[in-house]
N, C-alpha and C positions, 0 to 999 in steps of 0.2 A: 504494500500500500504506500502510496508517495505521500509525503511529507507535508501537509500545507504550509503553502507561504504567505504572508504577511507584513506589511510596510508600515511604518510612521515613521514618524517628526521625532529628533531626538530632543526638541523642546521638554524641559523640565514641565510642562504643563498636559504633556502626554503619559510620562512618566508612570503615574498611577493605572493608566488605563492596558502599558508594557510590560510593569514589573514582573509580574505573573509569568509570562513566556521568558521573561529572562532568568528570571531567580526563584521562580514559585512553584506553583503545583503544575505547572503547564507546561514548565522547562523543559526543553527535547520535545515536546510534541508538534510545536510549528517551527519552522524558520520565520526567523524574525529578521528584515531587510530595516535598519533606520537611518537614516538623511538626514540633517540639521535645512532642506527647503521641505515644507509642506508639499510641494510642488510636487517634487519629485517623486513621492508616493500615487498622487493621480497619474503620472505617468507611466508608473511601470502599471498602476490599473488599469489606463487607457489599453495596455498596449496585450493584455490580459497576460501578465508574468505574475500575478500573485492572486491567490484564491480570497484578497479581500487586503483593503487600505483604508488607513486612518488617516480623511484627505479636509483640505478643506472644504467648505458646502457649494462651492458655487460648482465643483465640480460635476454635482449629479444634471446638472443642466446643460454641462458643455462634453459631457463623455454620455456614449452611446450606450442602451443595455445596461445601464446602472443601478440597479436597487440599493436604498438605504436599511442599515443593518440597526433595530428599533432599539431605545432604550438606552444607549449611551451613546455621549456626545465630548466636547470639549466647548463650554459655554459658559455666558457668567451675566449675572439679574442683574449688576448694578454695573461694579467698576470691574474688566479687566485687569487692567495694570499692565497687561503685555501686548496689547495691540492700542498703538498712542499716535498722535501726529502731533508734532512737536516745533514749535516756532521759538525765534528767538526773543519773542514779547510781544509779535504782531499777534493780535484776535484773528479769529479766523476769517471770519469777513474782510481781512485787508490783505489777505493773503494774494498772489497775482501767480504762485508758483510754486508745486507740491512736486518733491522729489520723493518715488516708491520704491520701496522695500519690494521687488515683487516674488519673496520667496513665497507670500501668500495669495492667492489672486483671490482668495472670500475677501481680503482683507483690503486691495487694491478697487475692487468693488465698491466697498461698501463707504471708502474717503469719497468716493466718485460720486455715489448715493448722497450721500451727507452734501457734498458741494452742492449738489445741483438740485435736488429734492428740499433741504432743507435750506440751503443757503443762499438758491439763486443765484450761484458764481458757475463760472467755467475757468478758474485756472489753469496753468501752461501745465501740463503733466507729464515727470519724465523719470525712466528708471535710471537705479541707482545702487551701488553695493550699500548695504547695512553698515555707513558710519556715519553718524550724526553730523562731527565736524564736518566732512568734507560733502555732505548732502546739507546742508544748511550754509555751507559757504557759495553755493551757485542756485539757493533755493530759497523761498521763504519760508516753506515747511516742510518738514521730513516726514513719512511714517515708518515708524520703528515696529517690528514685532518680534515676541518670540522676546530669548532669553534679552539679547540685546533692548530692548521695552526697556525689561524689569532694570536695565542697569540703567538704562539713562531716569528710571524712577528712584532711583538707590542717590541719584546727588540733585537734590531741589535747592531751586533757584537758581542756577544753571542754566535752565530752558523752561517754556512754558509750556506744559504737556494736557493736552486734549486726549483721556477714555475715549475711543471711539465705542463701545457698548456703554458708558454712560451716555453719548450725545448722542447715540441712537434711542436709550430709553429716555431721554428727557424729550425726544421728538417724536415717538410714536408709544411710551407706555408701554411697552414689551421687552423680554427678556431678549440675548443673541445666542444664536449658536454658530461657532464659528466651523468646527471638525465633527466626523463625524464615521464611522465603520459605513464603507460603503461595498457592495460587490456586485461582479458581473455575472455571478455562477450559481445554477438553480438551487444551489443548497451548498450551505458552508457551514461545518458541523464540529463548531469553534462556541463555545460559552463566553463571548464576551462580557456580561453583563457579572458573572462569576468572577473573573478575571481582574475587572474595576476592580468590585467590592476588596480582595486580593490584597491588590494594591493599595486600596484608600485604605487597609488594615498596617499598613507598612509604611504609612506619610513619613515616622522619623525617620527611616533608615534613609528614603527619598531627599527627604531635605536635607540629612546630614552630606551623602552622597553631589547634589549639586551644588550645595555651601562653598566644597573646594571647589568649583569653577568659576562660581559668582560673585562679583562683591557685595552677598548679604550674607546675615548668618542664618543659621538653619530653619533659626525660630521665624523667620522671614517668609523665607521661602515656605513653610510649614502652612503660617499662616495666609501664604499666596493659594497653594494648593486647595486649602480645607475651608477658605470664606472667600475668596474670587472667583475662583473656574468652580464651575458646576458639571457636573459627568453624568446626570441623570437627566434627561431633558424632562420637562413638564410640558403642560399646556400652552403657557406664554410662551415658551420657548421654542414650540414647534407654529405655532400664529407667529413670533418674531421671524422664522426662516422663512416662513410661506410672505409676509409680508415684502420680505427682504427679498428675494427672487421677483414679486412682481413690478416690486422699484426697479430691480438691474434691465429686467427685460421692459420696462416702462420709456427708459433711457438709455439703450440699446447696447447695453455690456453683456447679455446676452441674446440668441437667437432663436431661443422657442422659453418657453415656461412649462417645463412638465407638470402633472400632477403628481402627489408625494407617494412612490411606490416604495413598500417594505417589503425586505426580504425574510421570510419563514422561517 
């Protein structure tokens, strides 16, 4: 019997969702493929090299055959913390020029959303490697995601950083989901939702674990994990996606609007 395979984000924000197949009760039973771009996991989805990926959401409307895998997510009701657009003291309304991060395209979406949905602007939009300095020296605003986020959240006053899931629930009243297990294959016979729980049983050993890489301490990252991202999605949260898909395809970041199909 072959092995299933399996992709994410080596973002500490997935972490909980991976544990399990790295160090847990699940260890050896998949191969686990992870990438520091979100991206990259849609694409080996696209390309069907792995029986199921933890991609970001805009994906299930730009990859063909996709079903969403129910019940966990990578999401957060209030503040993120790790998906920011960051200026250097301009408001966002004075913005004229947003440099992306585009290792998330939910994420490149949804500044685009907020601009134009909420804000009425069209700034010049252009990608960019994930450093603030050198994305904010030829930009008015950067967005940062992923661990990088949380480091430009780690020195305030610095920059001034805009939640992009707060200024989405302060504009539409809904939770976001940004990631999410999706697959292309009639049947993946993988307990995800086991696997969370898992890991959200292990948050210290998690935090202490990205603590040496990041400049926060554990307790930090702990409490990023266990009251920012949310891994269970609720009702707001799947109304925030469905909303959030009809904004992109409203203003044409995407090409069709599926309906929200689950996979069994």
């Amino acid at each position: 019997m072959t092995t299933p395979r399996i992709s994410a984000s080596a973002y500490s924000n997935t972490a909980p969702l991976v544990w399990s197949f790295l160090y847990g009760q699940n260890r050896g039973r998949v191969e686990i493929i992870l990438d520091n771009a979100p991206a990259r996991s849609a694409e080996l989805l696209e390309r069907d090299r792995v029986n199921a990926a933890l991609v970001p959401v805009i994906a299930y409307q730009t990859l063909t055959d996709v079903k969403l895998i129910p019940g966990v997510c990578v999401g957060a009701k209030e503040k993120v913390r790790s998906v920011c657009l960051v200026t250097k003291g301009e408001d966002l309304a004075d913005v004229r020029s947003v440099a992306l991060d585009t290792s998330s395209r939910t994420s490149v979406a949804l500044t685009k959303v907020i601009f134009r949905e909420f804000l009425s602007r069209e700034p010049e939009f252009r990608s960019a490697s994930p450093d603030v300095a050198q994305m904010l020296a030829s930009a008015d605003a950067a967005l940062i995601i992923g661990d990088p986020s949380l480091t430009v959240n780690a020195r305030p006053g610095e920059f001034r950083v805009f939640d992009l899931a707060e200024l989405w629930r302060s504009h539409t009243g809904l939770a976001f989901i940004f990631a999410m297990w999706m697959t292309r294959r009639s049947v993946v016979d993988i307990d995800f939702a086991s696997a969370r729980d898992e890991g959200l049983a292990h948050l210290d050993e998690i935090a202490t674990n990205y603590a040496n890489n990041l400049p926060l301490p554990a307790s930090e990252i702990h409490e990023y994990l266990s009251q920012n991202i949310v891994f269970t999605p609720d009702d707001t949260m799947l109304q925030g996606m469905q909303l959030y898909f009809e904004l992109a395809y409203k203003h044409g970041l995407i090409e069709q609007q599926k309906a929200l199909e689950f996979a069994h």
